[in-house]
DOZAMAR-558245 format. One line per 5 residues: number of its first residue (from 1); for each residue y, z, x of N, C-alpha, C. Coordinates in steps of 0.001 Angstrom, whole numbers. Example, Ala and Ser with C-alpha at 12.3 -4.5 7.8 and 13.67 -1.06 7.14 Angstrom:
REM DOZAMAR-558245
1	-5690:7800:13190:-4500:7800:12300:-3300:7800:13200 | -2250:7080:12850:-1060:7140:13670:30:7870:12900
END
This chain:
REM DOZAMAR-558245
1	12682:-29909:-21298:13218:-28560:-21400:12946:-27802:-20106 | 13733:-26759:-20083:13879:-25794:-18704:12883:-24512:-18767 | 12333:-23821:-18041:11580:-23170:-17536:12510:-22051:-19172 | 13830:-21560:-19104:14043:-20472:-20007:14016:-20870:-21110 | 14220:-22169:-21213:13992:-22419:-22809:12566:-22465:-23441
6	11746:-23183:-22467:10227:-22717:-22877:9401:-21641:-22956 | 10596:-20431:-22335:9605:-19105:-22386:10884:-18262:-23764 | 11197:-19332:-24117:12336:-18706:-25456:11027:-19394:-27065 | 10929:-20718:-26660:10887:-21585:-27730:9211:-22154:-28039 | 9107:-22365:-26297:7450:-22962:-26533:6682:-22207:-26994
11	5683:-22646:-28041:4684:-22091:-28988:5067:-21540:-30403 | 6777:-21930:-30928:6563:-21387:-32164:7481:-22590:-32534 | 6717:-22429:-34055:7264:-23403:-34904:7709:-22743:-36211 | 8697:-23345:-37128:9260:-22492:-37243:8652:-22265:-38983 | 8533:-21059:-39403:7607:-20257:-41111:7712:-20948:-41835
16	6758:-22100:-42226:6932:-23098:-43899:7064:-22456:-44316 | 7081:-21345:-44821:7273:-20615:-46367:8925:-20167:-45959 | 9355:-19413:-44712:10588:-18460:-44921:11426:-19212:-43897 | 11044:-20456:-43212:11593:-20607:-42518:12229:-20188:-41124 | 11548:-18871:-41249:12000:-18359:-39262:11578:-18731:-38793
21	12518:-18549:-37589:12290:-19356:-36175:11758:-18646:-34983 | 11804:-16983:-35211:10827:-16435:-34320:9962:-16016:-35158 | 8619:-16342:-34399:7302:-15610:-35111:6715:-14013:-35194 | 6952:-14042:-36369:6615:-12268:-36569:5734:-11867:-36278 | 5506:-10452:-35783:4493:-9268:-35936:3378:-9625:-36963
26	2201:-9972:-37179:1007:-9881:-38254:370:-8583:-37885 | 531:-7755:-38670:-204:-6912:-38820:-1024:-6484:-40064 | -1323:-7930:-40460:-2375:-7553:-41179:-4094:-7519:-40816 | -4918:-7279:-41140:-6113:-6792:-40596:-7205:-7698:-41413 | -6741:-8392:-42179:-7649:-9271:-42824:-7016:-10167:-43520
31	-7549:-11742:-43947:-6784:-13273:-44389:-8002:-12890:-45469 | -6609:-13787:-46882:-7744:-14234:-47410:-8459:-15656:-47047 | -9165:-15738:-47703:-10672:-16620:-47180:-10892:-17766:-48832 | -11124:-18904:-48589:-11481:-19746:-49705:-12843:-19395:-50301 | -13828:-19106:-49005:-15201:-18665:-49872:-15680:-18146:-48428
36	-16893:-17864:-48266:-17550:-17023:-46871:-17636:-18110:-45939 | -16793:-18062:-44703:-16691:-18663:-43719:-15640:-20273:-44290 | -15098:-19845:-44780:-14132:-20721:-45174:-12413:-20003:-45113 | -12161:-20875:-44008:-11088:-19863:-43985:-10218:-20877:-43344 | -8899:-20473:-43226:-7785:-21159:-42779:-7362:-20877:-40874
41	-8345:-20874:-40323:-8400:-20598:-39107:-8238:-18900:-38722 | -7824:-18432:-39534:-7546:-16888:-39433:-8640:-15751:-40329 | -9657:-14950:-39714:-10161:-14324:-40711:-10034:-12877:-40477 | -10121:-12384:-39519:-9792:-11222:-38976:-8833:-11005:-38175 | -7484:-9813:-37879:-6677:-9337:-37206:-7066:-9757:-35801
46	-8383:-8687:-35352:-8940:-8648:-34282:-9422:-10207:-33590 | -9755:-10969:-34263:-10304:-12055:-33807:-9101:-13240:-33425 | -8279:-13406:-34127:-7166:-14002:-33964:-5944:-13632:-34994 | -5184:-14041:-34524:-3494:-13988:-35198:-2818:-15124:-34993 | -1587:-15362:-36167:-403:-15976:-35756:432:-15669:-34781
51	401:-13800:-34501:1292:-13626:-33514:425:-14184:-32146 | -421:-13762:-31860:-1645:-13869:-30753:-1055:-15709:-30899 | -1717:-16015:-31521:-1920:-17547:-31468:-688:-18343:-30513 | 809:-18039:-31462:2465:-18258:-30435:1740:-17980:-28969 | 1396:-16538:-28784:2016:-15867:-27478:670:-16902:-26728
56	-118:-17305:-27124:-956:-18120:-26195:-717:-19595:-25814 | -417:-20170:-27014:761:-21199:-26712:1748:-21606:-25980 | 2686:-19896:-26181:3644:-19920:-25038:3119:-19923:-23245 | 2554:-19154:-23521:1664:-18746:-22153:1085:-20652:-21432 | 417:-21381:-22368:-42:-22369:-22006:915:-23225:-21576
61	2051:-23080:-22345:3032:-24398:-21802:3662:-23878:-20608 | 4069:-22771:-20468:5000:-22006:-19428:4154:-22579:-18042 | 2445:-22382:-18636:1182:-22573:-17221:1319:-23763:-16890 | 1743:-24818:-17963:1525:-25794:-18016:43:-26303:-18069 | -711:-25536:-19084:-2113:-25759:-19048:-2536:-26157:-20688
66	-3458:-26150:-20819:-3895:-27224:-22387:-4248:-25351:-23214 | -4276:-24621:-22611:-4711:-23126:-23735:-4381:-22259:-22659 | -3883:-20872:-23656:-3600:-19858:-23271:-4579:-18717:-23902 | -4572:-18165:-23124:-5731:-16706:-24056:-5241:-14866:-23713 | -4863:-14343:-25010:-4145:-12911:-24653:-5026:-12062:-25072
71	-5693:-11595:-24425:-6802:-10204:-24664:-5883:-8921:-24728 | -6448:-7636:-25459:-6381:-6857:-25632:-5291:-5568:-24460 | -6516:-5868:-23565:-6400:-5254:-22516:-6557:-5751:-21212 | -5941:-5417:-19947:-7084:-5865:-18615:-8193:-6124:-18296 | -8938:-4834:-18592:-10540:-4457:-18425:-11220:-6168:-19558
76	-10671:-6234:-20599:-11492:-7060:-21608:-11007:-8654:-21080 | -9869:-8957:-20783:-9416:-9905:-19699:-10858:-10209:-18771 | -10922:-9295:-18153:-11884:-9473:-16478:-13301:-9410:-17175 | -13752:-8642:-18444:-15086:-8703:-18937:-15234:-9934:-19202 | -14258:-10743:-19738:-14303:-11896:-20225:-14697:-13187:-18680
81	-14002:-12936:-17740:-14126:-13433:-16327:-15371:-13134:-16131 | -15800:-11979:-15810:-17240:-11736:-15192:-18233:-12569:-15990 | -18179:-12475:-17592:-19240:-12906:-18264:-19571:-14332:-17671 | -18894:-14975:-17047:-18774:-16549:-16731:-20067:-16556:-15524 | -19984:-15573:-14735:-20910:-15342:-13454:-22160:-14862:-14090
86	-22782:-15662:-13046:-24640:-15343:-13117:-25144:-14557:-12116 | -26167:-14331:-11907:-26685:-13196:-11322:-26322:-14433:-9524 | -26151:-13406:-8439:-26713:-14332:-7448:-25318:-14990:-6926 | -24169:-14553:-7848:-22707:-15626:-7420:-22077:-14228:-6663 | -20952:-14517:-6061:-20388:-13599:-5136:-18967:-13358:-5129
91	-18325:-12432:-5299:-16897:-12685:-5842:-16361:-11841:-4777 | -15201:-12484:-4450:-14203:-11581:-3394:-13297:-10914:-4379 | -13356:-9558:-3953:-12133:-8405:-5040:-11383:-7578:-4223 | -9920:-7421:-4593:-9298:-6702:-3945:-9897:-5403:-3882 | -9356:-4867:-2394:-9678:-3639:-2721:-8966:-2259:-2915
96	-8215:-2445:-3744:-7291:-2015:-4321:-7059:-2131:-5813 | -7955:-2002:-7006:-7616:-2298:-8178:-7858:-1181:-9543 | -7589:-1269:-10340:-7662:-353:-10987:-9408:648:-11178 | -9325:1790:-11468:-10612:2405:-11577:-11364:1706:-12427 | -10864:1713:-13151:-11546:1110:-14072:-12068:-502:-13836
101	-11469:-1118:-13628:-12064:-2324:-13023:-13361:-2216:-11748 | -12762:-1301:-11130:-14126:-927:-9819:-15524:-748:-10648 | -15200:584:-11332:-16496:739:-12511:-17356:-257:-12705 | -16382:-1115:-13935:-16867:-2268:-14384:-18029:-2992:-13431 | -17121:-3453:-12362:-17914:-4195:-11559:-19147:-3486:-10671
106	-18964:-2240:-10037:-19826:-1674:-9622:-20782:-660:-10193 | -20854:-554:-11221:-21539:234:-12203:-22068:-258:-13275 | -21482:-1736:-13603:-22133:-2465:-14595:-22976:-4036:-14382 | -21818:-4568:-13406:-22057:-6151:-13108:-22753:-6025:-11702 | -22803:-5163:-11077:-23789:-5184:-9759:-25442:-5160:-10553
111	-25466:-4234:-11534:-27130:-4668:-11840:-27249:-5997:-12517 | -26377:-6651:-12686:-26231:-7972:-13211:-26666:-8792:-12262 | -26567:-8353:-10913:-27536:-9362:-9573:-25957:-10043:-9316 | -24632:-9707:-9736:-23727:-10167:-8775:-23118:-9511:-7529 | -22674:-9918:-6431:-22475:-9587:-4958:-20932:-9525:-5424
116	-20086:-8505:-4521:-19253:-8179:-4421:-18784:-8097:-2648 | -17590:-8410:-2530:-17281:-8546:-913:-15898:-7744:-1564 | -15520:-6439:-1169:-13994:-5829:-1733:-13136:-5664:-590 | -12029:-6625:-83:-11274:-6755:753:-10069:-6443:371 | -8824:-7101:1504:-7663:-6851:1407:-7215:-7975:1288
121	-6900:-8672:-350:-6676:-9629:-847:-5111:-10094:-364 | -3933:-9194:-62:-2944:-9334:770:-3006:-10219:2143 | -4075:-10128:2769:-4596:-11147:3995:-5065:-12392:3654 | -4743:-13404:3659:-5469:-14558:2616:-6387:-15552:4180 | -6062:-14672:5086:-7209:-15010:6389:-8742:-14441:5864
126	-8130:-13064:5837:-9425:-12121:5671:-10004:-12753:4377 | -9387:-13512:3141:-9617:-13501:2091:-10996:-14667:2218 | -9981:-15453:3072:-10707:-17434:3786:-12166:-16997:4326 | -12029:-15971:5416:-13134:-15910:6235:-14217:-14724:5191 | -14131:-14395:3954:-15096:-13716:2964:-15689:-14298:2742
131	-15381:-16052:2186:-15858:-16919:1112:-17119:-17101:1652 | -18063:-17516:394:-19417:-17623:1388:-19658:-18857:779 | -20630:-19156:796:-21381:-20699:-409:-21687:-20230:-1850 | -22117:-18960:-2253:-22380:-18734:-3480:-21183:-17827:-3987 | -19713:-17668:-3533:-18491:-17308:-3517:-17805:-18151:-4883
136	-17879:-17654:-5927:-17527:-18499:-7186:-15879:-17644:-7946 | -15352:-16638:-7357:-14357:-16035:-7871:-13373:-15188:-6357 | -12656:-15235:-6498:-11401:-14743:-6138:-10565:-13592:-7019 | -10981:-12216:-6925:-9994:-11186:-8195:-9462:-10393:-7416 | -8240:-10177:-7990:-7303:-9490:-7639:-6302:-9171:-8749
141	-5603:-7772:-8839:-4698:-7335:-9684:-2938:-7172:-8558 | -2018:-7628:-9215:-725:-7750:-8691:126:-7740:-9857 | 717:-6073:-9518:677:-5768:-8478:-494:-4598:-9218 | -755:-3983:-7882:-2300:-2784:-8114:-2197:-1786:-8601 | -2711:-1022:-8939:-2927:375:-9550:-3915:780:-8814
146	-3379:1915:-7870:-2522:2929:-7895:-656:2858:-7277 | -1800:1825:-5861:-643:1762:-4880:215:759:-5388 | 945:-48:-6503:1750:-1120:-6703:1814:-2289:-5196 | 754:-2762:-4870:480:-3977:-4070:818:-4652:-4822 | 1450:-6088:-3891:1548:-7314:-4330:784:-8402:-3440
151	-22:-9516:-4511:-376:-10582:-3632:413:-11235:-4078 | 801:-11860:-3274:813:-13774:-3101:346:-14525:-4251 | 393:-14704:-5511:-786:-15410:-6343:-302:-17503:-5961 | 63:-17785:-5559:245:-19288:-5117:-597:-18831:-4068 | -552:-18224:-3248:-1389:-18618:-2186:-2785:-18705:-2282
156	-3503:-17624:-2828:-4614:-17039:-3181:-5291:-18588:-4313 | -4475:-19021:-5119:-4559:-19927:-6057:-4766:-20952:-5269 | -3962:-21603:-4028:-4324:-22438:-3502:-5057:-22522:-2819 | -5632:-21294:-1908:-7039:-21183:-1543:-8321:-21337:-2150 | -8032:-20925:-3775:-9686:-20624:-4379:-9478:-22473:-4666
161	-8676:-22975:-5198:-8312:-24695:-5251:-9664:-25501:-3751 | -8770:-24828:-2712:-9600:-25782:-1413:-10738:-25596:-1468 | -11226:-24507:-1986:-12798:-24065:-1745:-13393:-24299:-3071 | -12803:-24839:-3779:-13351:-25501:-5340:-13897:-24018:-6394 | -12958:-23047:-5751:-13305:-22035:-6919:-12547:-21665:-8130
END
């Protein structure tokens, strides 16, 4: 199949019970459950969904990767990234990204003992000559908030690749 048909089709199969073929809206907020912690993969809204579940699916095949994962928001996206880093690792960040992301990182994850280098992720020279040895991430938002920047994400991707990040 073609790139439009997999961002039409990949990840849904189609309702044993009603038979559709696009996957609906769940908005329900709670599954029932066989007994406590017995459950049919679904127990809470928040924790997972059928809809969530498709759109990660889709996302994975489109990546061509084995899982997809759709958070909430941005900020909970990148909380989820940072949590991966230990104290002592060093991440190159645009410098250009949302306030809220700056926060995060400089108001929360700096007492965490992680190093921050905040460049101009648009330069993927300047980006090369940041990396250090304890350089474990590459972040950047594209395009940015405020100024709508765009990176390159193949390039940037194939850089953090050479440097095994």
């Amino acid at each position: 199949m073609g790139f439009s048909t997999d961002a039409i089709h990949a990840g849904q199969q189609p309702d044993p019970t009603t038979g559709a073929v696009i996957t609906p809206v769940y908005l329900t907020s709670t599954y029932a459950q066989e007994g406590i912690g017995k459950h049919k993969g679904y127990e809470y809204g928040r924790t997972q969904n059928l809809t969530r579940a498709a759109l990660e699916d889709n996302i994975a095949a489109l990546e061509k990767g084995k899982y997809g994962i759709a958070f909430s928001s941005g900020l909970a996206a990148t909380q989820a990234l940072l949590s991966l880093a230990k104290a002592g690792d060093h991440i190159i960040v645009s410098n250009n990204v949302y306030g809220g992301t700056y926060r995060l990182f400089e108001m929360i994850y700096r007492d965490y003992g992680l190093d921050f280098s905040w460049i101009d992720t648009n330069n993927p020279e300047i980006v090369k000559s940041s990396i250090q040895k304890n350089t474990k991430i590459i972040f950047f938002e594209t395009p940015t908030n405020p100024m709508m920047n765009l990176t390159d994400i193949k390039q940037l991707t194939d850089l953090a690749k050479e440097n095994n990040l």
